[in-house]
C-alpha positions as CSV (number, residue, x, y, z in Angstrom):
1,X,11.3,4.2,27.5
2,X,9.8,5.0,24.2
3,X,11.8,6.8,21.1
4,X,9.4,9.1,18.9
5,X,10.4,9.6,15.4
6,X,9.3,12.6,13.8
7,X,10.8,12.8,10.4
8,X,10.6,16.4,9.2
9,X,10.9,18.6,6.1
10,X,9.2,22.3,5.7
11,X,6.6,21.1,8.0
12,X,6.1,24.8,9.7
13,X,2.0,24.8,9.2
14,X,1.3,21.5,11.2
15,X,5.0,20.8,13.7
16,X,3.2,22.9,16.9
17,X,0.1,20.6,16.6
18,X,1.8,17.4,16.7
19,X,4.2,18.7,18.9
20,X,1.3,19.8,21.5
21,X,-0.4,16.4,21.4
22,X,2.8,14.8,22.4
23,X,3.2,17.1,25.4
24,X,-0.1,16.3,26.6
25,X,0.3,12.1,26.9
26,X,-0.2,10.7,29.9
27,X,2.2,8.5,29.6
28,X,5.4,10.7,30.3
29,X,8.7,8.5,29.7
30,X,9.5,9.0,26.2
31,X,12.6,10.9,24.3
32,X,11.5,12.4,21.5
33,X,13.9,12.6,17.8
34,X,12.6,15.8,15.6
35,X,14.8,15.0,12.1
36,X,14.8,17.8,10.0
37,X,15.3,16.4,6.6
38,X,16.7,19.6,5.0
39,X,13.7,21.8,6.0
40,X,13.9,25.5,4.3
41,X,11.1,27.2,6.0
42,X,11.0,27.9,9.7
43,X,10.8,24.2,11.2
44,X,14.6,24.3,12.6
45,X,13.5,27.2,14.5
46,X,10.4,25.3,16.0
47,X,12.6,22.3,16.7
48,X,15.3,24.2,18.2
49,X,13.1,26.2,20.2
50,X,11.0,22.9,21.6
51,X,14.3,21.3,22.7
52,X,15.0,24.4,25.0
53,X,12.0,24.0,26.4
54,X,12.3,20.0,27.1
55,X,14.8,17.9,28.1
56,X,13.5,14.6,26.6
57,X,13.5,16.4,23.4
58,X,16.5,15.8,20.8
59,X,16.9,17.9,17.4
60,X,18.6,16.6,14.7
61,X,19.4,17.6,11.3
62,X,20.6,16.4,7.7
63,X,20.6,17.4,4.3
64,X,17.4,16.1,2.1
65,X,17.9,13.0,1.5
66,X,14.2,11.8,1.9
67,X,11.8,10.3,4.5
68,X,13.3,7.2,4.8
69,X,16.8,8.4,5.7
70,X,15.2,11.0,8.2
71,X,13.4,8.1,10.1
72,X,16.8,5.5,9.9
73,X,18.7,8.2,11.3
74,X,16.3,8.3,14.3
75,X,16.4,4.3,14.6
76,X,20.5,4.6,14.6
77,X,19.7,7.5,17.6
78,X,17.0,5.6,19.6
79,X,17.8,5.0,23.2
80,X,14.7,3.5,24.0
81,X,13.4,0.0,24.2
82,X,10.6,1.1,22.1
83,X,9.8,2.8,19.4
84,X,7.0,4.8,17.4
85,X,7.1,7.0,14.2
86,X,4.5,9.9,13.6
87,X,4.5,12.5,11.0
88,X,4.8,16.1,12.0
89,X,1.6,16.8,10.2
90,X,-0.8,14.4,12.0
91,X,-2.2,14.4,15.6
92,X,-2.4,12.0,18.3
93,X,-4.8,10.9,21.4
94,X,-3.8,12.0,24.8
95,X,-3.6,8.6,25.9
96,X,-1.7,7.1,22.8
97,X,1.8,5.9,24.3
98,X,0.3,5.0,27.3
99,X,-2.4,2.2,25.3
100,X,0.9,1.5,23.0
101,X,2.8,0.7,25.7
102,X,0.6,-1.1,27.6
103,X,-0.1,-3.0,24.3
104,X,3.5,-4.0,23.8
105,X,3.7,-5.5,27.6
106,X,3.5,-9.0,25.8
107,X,3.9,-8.3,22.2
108,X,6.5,-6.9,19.9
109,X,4.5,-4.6,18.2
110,X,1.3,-2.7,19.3
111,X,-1.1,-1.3,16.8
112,X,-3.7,1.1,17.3
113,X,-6.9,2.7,14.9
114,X,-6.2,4.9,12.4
115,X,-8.8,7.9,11.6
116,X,-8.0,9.7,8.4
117,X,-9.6,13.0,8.7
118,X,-9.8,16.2,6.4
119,X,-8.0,19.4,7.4
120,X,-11.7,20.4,8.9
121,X,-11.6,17.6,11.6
122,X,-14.4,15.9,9.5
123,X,-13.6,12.3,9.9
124,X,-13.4,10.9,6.4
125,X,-12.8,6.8,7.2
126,X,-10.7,4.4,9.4
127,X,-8.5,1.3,10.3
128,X,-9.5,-0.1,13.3
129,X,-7.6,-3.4,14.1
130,X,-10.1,-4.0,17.0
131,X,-9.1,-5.5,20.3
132,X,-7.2,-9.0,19.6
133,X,-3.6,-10.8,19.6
134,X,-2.5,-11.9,16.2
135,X,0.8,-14.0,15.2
136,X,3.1,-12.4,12.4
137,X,1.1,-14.2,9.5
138,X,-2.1,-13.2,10.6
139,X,-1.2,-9.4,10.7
140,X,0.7,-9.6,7.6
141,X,-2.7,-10.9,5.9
142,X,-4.3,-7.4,7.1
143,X,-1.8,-5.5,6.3
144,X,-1.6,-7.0,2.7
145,X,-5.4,-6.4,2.2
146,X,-5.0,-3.1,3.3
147,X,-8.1,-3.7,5.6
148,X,-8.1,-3.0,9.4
149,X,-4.1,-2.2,9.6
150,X,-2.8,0.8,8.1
151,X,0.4,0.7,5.3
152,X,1.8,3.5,7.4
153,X,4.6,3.2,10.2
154,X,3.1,5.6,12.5
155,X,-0.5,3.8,14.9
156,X,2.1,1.3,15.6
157,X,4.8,0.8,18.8
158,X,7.5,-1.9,18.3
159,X,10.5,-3.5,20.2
160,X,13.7,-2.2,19.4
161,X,15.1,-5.6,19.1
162,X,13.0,-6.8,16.6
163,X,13.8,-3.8,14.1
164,X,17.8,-4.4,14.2
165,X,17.6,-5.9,10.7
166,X,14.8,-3.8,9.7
167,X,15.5,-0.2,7.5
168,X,13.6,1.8,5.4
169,X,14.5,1.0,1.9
170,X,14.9,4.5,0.5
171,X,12.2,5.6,-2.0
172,X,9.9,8.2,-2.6
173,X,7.3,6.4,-1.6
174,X,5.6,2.8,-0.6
175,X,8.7,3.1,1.8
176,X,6.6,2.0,4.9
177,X,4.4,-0.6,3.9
178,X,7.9,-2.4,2.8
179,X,9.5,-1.4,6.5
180,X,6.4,-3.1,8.2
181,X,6.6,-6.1,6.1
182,X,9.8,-6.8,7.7
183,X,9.0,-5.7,10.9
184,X,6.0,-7.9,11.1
185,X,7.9,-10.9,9.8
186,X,10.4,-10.8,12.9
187,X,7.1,-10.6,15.3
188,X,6.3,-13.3,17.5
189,X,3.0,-11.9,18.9
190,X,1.5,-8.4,17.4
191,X,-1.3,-6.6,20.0
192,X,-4.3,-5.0,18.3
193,X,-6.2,-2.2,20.6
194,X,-8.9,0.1,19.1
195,X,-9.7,2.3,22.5
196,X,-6.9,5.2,21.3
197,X,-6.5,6.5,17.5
198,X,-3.9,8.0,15.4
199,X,-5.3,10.8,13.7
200,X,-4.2,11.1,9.5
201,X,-4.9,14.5,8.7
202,X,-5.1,14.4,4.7
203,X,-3.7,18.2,3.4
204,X,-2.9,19.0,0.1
205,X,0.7,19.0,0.8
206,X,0.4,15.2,1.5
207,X,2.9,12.9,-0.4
208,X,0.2,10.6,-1.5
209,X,-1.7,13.5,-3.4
210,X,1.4,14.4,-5.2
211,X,2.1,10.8,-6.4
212,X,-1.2,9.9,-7.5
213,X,-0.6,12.5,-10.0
214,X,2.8,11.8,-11.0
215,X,2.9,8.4,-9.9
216,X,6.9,6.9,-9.3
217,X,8.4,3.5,-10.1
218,X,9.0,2.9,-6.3
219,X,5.6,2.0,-7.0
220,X,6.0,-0.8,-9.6
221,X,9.4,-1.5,-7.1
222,X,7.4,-2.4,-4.0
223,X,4.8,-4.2,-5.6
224,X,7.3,-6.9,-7.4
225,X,9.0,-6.8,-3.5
226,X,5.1,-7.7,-2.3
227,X,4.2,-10.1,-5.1
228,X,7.9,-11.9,-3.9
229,X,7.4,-11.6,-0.7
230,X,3.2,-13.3,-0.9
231,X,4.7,-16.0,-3.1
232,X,8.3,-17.2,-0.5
233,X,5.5,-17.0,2.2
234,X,2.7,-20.1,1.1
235,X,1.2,-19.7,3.9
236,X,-0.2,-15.7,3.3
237,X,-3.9,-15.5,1.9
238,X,-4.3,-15.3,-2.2
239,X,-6.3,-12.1,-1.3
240,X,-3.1,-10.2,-0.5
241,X,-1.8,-10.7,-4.1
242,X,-5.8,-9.7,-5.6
243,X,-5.1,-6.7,-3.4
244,X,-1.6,-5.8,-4.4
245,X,-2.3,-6.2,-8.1
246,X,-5.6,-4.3,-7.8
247,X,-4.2,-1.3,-5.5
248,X,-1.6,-1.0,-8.6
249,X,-4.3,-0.5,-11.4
250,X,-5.7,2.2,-9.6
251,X,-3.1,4.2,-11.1
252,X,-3.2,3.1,-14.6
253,X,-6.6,3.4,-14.8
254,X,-6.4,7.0,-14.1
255,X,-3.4,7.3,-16.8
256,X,-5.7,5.5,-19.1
257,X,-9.1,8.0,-18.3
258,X,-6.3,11.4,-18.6
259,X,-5.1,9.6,-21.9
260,X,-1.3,9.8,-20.0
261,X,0.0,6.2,-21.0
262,X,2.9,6.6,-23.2
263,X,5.5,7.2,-19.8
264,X,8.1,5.0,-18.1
265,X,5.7,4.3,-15.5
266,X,3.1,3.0,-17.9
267,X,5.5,0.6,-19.9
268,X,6.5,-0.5,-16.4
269,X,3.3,-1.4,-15.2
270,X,3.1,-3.4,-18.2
271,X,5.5,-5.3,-18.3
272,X,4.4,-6.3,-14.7
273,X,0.9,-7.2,-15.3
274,X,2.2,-9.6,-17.9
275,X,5.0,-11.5,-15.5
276,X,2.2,-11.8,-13.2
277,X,-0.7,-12.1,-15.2
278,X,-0.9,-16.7,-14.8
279,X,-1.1,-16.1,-10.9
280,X,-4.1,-13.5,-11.9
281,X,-5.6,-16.4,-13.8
282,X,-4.9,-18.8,-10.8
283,X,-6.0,-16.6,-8.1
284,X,-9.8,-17.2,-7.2
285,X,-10.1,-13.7,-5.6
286,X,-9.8,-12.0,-9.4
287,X,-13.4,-12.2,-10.8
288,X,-13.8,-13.4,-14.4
289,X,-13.9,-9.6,-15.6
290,X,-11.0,-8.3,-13.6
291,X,-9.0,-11.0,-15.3
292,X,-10.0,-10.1,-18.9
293,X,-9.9,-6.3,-17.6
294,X,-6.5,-7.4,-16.9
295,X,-5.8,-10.1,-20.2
296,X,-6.6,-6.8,-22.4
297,X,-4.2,-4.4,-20.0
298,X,-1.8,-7.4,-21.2
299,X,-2.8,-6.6,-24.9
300,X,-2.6,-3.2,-25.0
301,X,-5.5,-2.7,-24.9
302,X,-7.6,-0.7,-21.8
303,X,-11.3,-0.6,-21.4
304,X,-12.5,3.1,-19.7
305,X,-16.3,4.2,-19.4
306,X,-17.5,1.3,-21.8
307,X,-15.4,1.9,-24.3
308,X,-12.0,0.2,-25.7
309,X,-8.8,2.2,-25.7
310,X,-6.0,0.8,-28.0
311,X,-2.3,2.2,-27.0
């Protein structure tokens, strides 16, 4: 059997969609956890009302305590051998725990495509792992260059077992990219499968639109718990550090373009790039520019549109 987790909180505009693409999977032995994370719009009423109507369906409910909670919760609850997480805001293929499952026959964790689409349908760009076994370091290298396999828990199915360690850490956000770490460290054999797709709907309620304009130190958190984790682990590609330390300047360099640099966040980033800054010189994957880009950042000093910014 297969536990869905479906962490929720004031999700009333998208729960029915999600909710109507899990009743339609072929594959039909699955329970399914709706957490309501402290919802105050009319989600407990859709839960409640979907549990009526099926048996496999279980409703629970806490006080806000975050994402991460919500989804540890439904880990504690699962009674299957298996599970998956979606968001209530997404969609999936009819044939999605079905391919999952069928995926996990000889592996501990399946992993599908991801298509990230606008509230429109318009598909704007995807993961697709293609059609291929990979060992725990292998996947890890993906999932550390944030090419092929998606940062998020949900396109994934894993083995109970392996996740009995394994919790979100809780933060705001960068939550899941830490939980799969972890998950794909206690893999023996990971199955990639690109004939069924998770469907990312980006809306402007998203919780990656409201951080990448007011970033958190989560952020600066789970990239000194990446940069750890790339250097205990030799045996991880030098291109998952150039991709862990670029993916963080994105967010500087749209503090230094708004002129928004003299924050906690800011000072924090900082103070990374600087502990970090000899395995920048070191790593082969940072071009000579993107290290002095980075050697000025070190300076205090930024360099936006062609021209020098001194903070």
């Amino acid at each position: 059997m297969i536990s869905i987790i479906i962490p929720i909180y004031n999700a009333e505009k998208y729960l029915n969609r999600m909710l109507s693409s899990i009743k339609e999977q072929t594959y039909t032995d699955y329970e399914l956890l709706l957490i309501n994370d402290g919802s105050i719009d009319c989600s407990e009423l859709i839960c409640k009302e979907a549990q009526k109507q099926d048996k496999r369906i279980r409703y629970l409910s806490q006080s806000n305590r975050g994402v991460s909670s919500a989804r540890n919760l439904g880990i504690k609850e699962a009674k299957g051998e298996f599970i998956t997480f979606l968001d209530a805001d997404d969609k999936i293929d009819s044939n999605y725990l079905y391919e999952l499952y069928k995926g996990c026959n000889k592996a501990d964790i399946s992993i599908c495509k991801v298509i990230v689409e606008n509230e429109c349908g318009k598909e704007l760009f995807e993961f697709n792992p293609r059609n291929r076994n990979l060992d725990a370091t292998e996947a890890l290298n993906y999932l550390l260059s944030r090419i092929e396999i998606n940062s998020g828990p949900y396109a994934k199915l894993f083995r109970k077992q392996i996740l009995e360690s394994v919790k979100f850490p809780i933060m705001k956000t960068y939550e899941d990219i830490i939980f799969n770490i972890k998950a794909f460290s206690n893999a023996r054999n990971i199955k990639c499968i690109e004939s069924v797709a998770y469907h990312y709907i980006q809306n402007s309620d998203s919780t990656m639109n409201h951080f990448m304009k007011t970033p958190s130190l989560d952020i600066i958190n789970a990239t000194t718990f990446i940069m750890d984790f790339i250097q205990e682990n030799h045996q991880l590609s030098k291109k998952c550090e150039y991709i862990t330390l670029s993916h963080l300047y994105q967010y500087i360099n749209s503090m230094l373009i708004k002129n928004k640099i003299e924050n906690s966040f800011f000072n924090e980033c900082l103070k990374l790039y600087r502990k970090y800054y000899r395995r920048i010189l070191e790593n082969n994957f940072f071009s000579v520019k993107e290290k002095v880009l980075f050697g000025l950042f070190c300076l205090r000093i930024g360099y936006i549109n062609k021209k020098i910014i001194r903070f």
